[in-house]
C-alpha positions as MATLAB code, in Angstrom:
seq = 'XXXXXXXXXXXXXXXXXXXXXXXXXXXXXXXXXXXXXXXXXXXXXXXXXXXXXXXXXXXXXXXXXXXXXXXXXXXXXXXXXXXXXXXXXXXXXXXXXXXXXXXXXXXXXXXXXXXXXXXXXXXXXXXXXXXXXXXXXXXXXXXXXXXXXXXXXXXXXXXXXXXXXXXXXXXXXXXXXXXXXXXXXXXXXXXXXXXXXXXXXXXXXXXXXXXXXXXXXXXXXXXXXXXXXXXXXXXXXXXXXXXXXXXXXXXXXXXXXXXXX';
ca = [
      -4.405   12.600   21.401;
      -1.695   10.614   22.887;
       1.749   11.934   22.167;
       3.374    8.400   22.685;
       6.204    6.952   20.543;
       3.806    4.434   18.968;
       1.599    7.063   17.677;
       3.989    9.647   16.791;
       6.301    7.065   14.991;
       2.946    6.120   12.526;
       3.051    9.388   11.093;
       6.353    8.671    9.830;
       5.156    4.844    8.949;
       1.709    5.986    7.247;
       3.877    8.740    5.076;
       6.055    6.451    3.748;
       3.428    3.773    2.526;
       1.065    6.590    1.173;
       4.004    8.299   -1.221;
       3.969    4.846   -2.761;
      -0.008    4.871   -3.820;
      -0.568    8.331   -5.173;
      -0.856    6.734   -8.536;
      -4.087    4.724   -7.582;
      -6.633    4.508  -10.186;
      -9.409    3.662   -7.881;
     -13.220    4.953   -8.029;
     -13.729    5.484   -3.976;
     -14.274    8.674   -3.625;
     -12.414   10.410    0.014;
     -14.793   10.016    3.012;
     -16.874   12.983    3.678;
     -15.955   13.732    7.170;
     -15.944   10.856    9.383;
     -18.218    8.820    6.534;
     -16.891    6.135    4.514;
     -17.717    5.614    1.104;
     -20.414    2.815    0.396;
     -18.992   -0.700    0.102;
     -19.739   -2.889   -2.551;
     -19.698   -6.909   -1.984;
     -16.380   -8.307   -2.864;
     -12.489   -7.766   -2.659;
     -11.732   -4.022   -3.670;
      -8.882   -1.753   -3.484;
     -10.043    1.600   -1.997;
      -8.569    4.629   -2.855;
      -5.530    6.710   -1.244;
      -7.747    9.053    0.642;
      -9.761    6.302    1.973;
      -6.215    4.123    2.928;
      -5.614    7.396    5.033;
      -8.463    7.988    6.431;
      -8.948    4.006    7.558;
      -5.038    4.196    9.120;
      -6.307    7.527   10.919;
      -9.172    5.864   12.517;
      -7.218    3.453   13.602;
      -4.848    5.359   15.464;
      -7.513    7.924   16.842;
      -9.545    4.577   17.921;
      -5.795    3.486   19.497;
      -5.881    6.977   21.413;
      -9.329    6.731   22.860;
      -9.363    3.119   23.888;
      -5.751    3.493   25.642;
      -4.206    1.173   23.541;
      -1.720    4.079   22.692;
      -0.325    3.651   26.460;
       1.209    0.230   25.386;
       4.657    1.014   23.326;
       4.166   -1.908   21.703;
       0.443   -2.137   21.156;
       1.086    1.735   19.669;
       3.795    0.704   16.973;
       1.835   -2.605   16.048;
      -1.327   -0.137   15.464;
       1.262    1.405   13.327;
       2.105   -0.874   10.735;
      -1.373   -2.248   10.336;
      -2.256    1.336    9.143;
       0.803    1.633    7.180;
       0.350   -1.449    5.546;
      -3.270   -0.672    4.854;
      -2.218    2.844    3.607;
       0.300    0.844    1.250;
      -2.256   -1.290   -0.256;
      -5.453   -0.528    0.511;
      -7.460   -4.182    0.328;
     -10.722   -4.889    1.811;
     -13.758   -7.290    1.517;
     -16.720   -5.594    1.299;
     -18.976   -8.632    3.501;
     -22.717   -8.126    4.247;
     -23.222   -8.270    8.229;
     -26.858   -9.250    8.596;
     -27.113   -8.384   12.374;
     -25.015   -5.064   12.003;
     -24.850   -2.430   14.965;
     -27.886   -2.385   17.516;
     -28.561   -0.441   20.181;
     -30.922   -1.019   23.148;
     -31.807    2.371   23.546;
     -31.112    4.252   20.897;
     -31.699    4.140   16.686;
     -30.759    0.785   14.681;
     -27.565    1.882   13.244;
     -26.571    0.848    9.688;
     -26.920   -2.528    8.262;
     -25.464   -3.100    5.151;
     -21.910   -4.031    3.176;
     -18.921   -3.514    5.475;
     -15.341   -2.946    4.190;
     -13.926   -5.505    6.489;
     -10.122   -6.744    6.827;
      -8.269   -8.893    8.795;
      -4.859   -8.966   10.150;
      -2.068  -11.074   12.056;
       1.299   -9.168   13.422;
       3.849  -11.628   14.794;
       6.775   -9.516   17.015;
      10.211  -11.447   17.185;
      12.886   -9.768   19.529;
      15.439  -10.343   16.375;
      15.304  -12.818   13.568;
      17.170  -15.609   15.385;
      15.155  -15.273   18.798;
      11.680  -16.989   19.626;
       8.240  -14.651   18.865;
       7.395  -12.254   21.492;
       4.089  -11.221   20.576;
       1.293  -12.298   18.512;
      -1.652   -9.802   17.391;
      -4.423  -10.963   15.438;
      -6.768   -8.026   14.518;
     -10.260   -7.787   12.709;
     -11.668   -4.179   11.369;
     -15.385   -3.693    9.736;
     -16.124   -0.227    8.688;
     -19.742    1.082    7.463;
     -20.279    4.606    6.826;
     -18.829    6.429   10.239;
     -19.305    3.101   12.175;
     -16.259    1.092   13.378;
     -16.477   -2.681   14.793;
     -12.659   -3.990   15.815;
     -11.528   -7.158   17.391;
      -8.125   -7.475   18.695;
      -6.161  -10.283   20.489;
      -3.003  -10.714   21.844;
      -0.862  -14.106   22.615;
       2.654  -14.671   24.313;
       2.205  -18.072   24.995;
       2.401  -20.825   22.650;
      -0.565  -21.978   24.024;
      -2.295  -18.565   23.899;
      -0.737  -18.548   19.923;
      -1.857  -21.713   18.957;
      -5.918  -20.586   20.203;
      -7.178  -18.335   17.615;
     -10.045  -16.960   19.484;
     -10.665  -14.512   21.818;
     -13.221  -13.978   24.500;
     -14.316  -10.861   26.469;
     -13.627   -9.784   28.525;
      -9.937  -10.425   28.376;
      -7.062   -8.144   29.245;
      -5.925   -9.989   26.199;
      -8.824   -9.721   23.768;
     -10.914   -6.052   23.598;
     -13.515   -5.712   21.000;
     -14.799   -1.675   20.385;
     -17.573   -0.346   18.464;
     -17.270    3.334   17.677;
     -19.932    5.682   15.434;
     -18.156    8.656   14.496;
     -15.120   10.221   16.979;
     -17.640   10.665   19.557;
     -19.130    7.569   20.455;
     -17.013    4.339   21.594;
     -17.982    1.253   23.127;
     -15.867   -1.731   24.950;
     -16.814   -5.285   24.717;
     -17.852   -7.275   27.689;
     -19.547  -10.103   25.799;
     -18.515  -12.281   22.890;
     -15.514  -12.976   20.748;
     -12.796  -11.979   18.305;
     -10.978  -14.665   15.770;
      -8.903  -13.984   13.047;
      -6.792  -16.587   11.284;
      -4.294  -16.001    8.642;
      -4.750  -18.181    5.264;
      -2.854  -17.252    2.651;
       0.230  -14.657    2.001;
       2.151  -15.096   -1.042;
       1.906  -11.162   -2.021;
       4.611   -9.075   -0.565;
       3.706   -5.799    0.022;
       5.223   -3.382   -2.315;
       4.566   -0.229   -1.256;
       5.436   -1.048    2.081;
       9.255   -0.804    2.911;
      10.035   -0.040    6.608;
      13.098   -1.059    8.499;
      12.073   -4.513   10.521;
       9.222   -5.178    9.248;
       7.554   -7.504    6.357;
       4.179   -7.158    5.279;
       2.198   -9.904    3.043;
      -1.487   -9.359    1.694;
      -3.441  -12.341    0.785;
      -6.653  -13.995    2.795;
      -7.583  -14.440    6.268;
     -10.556  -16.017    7.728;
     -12.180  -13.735   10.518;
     -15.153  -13.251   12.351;
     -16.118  -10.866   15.243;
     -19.217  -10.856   17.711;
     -19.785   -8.240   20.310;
     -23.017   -9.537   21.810;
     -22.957   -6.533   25.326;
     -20.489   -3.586   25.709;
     -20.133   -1.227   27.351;
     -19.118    3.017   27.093;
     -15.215    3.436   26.742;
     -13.700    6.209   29.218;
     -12.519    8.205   27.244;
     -13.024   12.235   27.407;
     -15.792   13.570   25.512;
     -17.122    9.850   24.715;
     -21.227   10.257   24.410;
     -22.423    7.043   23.982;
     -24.824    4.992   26.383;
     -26.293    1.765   26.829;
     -25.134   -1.320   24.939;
     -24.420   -1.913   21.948;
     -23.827   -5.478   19.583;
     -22.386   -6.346   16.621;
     -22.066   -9.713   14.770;
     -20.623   -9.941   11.767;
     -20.428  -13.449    9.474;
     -17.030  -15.844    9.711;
     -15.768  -15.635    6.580;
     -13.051  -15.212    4.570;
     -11.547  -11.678    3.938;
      -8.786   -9.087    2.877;
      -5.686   -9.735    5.185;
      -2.318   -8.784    6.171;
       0.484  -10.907    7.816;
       2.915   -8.942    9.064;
       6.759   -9.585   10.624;
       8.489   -7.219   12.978;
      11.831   -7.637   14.156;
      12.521   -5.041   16.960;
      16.304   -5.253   16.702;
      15.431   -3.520   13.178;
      12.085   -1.573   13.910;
      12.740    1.554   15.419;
       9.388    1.493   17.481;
       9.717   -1.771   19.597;
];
């Protein structure tokens, strides 16, 4: 793995959020290895172990696309998993044309825990935004689907979807740790709706983190093997899954506070 800054300060992010939740009352049982627990349809708050392991595949997924290479990119990766350690709310949404491979097994259809998120990066709290990520995640058993999109621009800010290929918008697909693949074909949106719930067990210098609803939707229809060490997959591989609305997280960064930007 990567030893940047981004990754090494999430560590530090993801422990403080999880000390908050180890009174959780919730069902999900921990993943088995890389699986996930089954999804049911409908908002759910997933248990501790599961919050971990989601905010682990996110920075291992981080690692292997190279997205741990951008400082910034690393520490934004960062507070989405600490936030989702913190909380833990997903939408478990039922993605009719699931993962499909052209030469290889139909992977799993089914209920995906699916959640969306939007990261706005201000320079300080007086200054103009910097950076905008908008970011959707579908798990299903050891399978992964994530759309991500970055803006600078008003312009680019003010366009809520993404096509690849983009340097600015990368979709992946991953089953297990072993198999990744990189969009080349289709899109990524994810629009925040509605925040009015702070966060509470998230409390980290320069940042603030709201859960509430965002609508998101994510299509990978070609893509490609990622080039990353040990990576087995081949062939193509899509992924659709349903615009809709969905578990989300709006979260503020001020780098003159953060200590990661």
């Amino acid at each position: 793995m990567l030893a940047s800054h981004g990754m090494r300060t999430f560590a530090l992010l993801a422990a403080v959020a999880l000390s908050a939740c180890s009174g959780d009352e919730s069902t999900n049982q921990p993943p088995d290895g890389d699986e996930f627990p089954a999804f049911t349809a409908g908002d759910a708050q997933v248990s501790p172990a599961v919050r971990t392991a989601i905010a682990g595949l996110i920075v291992d997924l981080g690692t292997a696309t190279g997205a741990a290479a951008d400082p910034e990119l690393a520490g934004v990766l960062g507070v989405i998993g600490a936030a989702v350690v913190g909380e833990g709310k997903i939408t478990g949404v039922t993605a009719g044309s699931a993962l499909r491979g052209s030469n290889a097994m139909a992977l799993i259809d089914g209920t995906w825990g699916v959640f969306g998120v939007a990261v706005a990066v201000y320079p300080a709290h007086d200054e103009f935004i910097k950076a905008w990520y908008t970011v959707v995640v579908a798990l299903n058993g050891n399978q992964a689907a994530i759309g991500l999109k970055k803006a600078n621009t008003p312009q680019e800010v003010s366009s809520s979807r993404g096509e690849f290929p983009d340097p600015k918008a990368m979709g992946w697909l991953f089953q297990g740790r072993t198999q990744g693949w990189g969009a080349v074909e289709g899109y990524t949106q994810s629009i925040p709706k509605s925040f009015i719930t702070g966060c509470g067990a998230v409390s980290i210098a320069g940042v603030i983190c709201e859960s509430g609803r965002t609508s998101a939707g994510l299509e990978i229809d070609a893509s490609v093997p990622l080039p990353f060490s040990g990576n087995t997959a081949s062939g193509s591989r899509q992924f659709v899954l349903p615009y809709g609305d969905v578990a989300g997280y709006y979260i503020t960064v001020y780098c003159d506070e953060a200590s990661f930007c």
